[in-house]
N, C-alpha and C positions, 0 to 999 in steps of 0.2 A: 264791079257792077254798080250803077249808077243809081241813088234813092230810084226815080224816075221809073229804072226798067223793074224794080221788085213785083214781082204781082203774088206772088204767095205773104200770106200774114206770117207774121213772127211768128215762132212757139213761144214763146216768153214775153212779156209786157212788164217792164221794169216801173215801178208807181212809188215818186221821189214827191214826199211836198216840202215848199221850202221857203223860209224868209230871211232876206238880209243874212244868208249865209256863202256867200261870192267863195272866199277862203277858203270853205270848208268844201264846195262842189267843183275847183278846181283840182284838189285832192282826190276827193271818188275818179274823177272824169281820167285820172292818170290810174287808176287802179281797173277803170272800164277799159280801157286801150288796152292792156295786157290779156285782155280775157280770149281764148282759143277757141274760141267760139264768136259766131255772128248771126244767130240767131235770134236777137230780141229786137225789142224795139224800147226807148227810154222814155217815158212820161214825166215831166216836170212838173207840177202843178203847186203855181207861184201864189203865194199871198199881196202882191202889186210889190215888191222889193225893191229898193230903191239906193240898194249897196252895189252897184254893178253888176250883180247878177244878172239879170236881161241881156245887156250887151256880151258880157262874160258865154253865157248859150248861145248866142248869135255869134259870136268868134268861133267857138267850138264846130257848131252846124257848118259852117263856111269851109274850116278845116279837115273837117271829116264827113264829105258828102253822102259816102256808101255806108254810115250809120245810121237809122230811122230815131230820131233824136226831136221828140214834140215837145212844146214850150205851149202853156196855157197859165196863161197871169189874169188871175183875179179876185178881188176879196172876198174871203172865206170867212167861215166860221170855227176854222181848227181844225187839225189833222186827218178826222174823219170827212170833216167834209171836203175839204179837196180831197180826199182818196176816194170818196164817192165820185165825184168828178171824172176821176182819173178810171175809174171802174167802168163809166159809162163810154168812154171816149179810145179806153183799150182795145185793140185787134188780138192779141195772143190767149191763144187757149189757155196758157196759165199766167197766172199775177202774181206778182213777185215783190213784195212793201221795203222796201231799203232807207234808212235814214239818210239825210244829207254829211252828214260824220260818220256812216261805216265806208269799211275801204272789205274788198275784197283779201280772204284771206292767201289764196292764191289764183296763178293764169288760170287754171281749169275749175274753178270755184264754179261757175256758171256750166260747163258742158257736164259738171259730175251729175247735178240737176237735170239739166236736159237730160242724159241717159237714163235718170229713172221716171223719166214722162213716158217711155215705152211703157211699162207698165200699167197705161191708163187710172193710177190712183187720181185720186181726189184731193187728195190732201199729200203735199211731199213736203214732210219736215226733214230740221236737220238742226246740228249744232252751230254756234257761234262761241269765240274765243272774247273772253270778257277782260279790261280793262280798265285799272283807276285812270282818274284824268291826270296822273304825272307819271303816266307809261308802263303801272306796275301790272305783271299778267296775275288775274285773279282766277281766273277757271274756263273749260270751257262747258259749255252747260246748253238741254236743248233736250227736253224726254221727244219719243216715238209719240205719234196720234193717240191719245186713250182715252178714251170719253168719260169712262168714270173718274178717272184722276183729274181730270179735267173743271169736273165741279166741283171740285176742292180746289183749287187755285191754276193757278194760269202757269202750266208746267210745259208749254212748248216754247220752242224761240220763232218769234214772228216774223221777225225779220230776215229776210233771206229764202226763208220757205215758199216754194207754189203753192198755189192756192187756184183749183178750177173754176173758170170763169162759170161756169154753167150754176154750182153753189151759190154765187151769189144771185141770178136769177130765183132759185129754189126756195132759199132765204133771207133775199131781201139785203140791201146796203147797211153800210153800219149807220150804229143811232149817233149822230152827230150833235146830240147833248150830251154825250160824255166826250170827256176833254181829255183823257190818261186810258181810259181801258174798254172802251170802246171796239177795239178788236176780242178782249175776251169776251164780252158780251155780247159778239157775233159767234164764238165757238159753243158758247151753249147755244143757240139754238139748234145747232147743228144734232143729226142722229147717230146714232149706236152703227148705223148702215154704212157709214160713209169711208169708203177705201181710203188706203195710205200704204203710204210705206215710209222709210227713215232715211236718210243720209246720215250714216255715224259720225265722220268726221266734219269738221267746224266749214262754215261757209265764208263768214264774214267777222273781220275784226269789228270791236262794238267797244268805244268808251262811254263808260258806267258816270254819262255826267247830264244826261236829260232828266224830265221829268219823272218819268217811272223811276226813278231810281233814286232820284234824292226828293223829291217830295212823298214820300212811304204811309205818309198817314192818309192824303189824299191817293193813292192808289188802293189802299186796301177800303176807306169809304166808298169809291166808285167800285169796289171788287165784290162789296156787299149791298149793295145798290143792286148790282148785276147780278148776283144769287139770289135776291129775293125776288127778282122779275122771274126766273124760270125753275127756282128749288126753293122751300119751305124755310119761312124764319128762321126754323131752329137751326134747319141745318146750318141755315146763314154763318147763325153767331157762332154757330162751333169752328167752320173753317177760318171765320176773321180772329177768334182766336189764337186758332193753328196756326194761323198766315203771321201770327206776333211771334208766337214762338219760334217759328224756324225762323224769321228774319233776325233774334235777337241772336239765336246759337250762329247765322253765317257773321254776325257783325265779332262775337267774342271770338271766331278763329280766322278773320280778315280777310272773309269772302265777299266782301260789301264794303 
């Protein structure tokens, strides 16, 4: 079937931003072609890149017609802001946030998710398989929706996960002053009300070599920036201290 004749929207709207990283999204784009399912649609949303990436999407789209494959290039302000972008310009009932360096864990990694969009949850979390950046497997790790655990630190994997478009109408785009956790500081505002369910197993391979993960002090600053916008000082400082300890015990048994 041809883009052209589609008249149904996706159920899934894939939300990629990305710069000067040509390399690294020729990789995913080989790990998307495997997927057994054709139910999404792919949002790129470019920082003006100027490593070939542009033309690299325009080779892809030409090749592969019957994919819904959208290219928006323009300077942002950082991650959240083009995933605001990319939120306003999305057709699919669920959002789906994917780095430019994850690859799919396997072909059916994409339709296990669709299947539990029947369920009309709100929120469909699930796991990811974690990696150093010279190939070592460290875990794979990703809790179920929990609100309460949730204000104590950022215990789901975001990436990979649906996310109903309708939520973010409810609560608003994320805060595009934060530059690292900006998505946790949209799960708190979130309520105690809000459906889910889990995918146990892993969705997406994930090298542990971005920002959240090797700048540690700047994520737990933006972590407690974000606790005292919607939970009390104290509790603040108790979780940013929690948030040191367990990072210190994963680094002494080489989980980090």
């Amino acid at each position: 079937m041809g883009t052209q004749e589609r008249v149904a929207a996706p159920k899934i709207s894939i939300l990629m931003a990305t710069w000067n990283c040509s390399s690294l999204l020729a990789t995913f784009f080989r790990s998307l072609e495997e997927q057994s399912t054709g139910d999404w649609e792919l949002l790129i949303l470019d920082n003006c890149s100027f490593d070939g990436l542009p033309q690299l999407v325009r080779q892809y789209q030409a090749a592969h017609p019957d994919q819904l494959i959208r290219f928006s290039s323009q300077t942002d302000a950082g991650i959240y802001d083009a995933w605001n972008r990319g939120i306003k310009l999305a057709e699919g009932d669920y959002l789906c946030f994917i780095g430019a360096d994850d690859i799919f864990v396997s072909p059916e990694s994409l339709q296990q998710l669709l299947d539990l969009t029947r369920s009309s949850a709100e929120l469909i979390t699930c796991r990811n398989a974690y990696y150093s950046s010279d190939g070592h497997f460290l875990r794979d790790w990703g809790s179920a929706w929990n609100w309460r655990r949730m204000r104590e630190s950022m215990n789901i994997a975001h990436p990979g996960m649906l996310v109903r478009r309708v939520l973010f109408e409810r609560f608003g785009l994320f805060d595009s002053s934060f530059k690292i956790c900006g998505d946790y500081e949209w799960f708190l505002r979130l309520t105690p009300e809000v459906r889910s369910i889990h995918a146990p197993t892993s969705v997406l391979k994930i090298v542990q070599a971005g920002v959240s993960h090797t700048r540690i002090g700047a994520v737990y600053a933006e972590t407690f920036r974000a606790q005292t916008r919607h939970l009390n000082f104290f509790w603040s400082a108790v979780c940013w201290i929690l948030n040191w300890l367990k990072y210190s015990r994963r680094r002494l048994i080489g989980l980090t």
